[in-house]
C-alpha positions in Angstrom: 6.0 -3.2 -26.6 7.1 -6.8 -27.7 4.7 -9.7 -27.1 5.6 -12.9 -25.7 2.8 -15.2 -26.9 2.0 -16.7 -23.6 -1.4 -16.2 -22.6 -2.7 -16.6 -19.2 -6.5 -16.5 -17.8 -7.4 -14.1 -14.8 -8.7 -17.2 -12.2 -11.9 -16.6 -9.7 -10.1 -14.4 -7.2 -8.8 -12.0 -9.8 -5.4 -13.4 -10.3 -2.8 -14.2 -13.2 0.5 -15.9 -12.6 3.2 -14.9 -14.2 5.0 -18.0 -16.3 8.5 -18.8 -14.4 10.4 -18.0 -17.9 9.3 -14.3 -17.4 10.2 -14.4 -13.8 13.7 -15.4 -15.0 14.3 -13.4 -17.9 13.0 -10.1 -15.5 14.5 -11.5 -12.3 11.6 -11.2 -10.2 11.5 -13.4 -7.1 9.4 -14.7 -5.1 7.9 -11.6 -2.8 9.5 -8.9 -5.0 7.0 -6.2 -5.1 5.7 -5.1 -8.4 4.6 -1.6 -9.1 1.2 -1.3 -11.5 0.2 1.3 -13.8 -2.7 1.6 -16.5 -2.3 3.3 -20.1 -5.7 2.9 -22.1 -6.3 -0.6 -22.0 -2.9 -1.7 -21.1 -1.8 -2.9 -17.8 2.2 -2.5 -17.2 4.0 -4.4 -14.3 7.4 -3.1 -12.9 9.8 -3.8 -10.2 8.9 -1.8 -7.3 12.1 0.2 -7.1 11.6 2.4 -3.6 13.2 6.2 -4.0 14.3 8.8 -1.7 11.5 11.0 -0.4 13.6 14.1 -0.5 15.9 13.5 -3.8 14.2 10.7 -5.7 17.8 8.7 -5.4 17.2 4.8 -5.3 20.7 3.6 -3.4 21.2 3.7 0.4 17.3 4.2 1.4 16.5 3.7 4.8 13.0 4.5 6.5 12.4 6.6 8.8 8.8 7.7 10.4 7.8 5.6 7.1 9.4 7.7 5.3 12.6 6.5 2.5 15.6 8.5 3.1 18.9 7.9 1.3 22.0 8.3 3.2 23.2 11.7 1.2 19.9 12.8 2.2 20.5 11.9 6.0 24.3 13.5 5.7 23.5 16.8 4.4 20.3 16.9 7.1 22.7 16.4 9.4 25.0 18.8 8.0 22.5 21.7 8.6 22.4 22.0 12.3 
């Protein structure tokens, strides 16, 4: 892990912003979801990246009865009638 140097307080609701460079440098936008996980006492953010309920593939999702599908998913589903 590589340390930036920036510091940042949690505010009264919990909160910490992440400093624009960061945002830049990562390419996170505005509303981009970010997924969290926990290691000891280490908190790690990372780009939500949605996969395929069935294979775990990322490209082509779509959702269906909330549910993410990828289209090779949908072809060989349809495939098995």
């Amino acid at each position: 892990m590589k340390s930036t140097g920036i510091v940042r307080k949690v505010d009264e609701l919990g909160r910490v912003v992440i400093p624009i460079e960061l945002r830049r440098t990562l390419n996170i936008d505005v509303k981009d979801a970010l997924e969290i996980f926990t290691s000891e006492d280490t908190i790690i953010l990372r780009r939500y990246n949605p996969l395929c309920y069935i294979c775990g593939d990322s490209e082509g999702l779509i959702t269906f009865k909330n549910k993410r599908v990828c289209s090779h998913c949908i072809k060989e589903l349809k495939e098995m009638k």
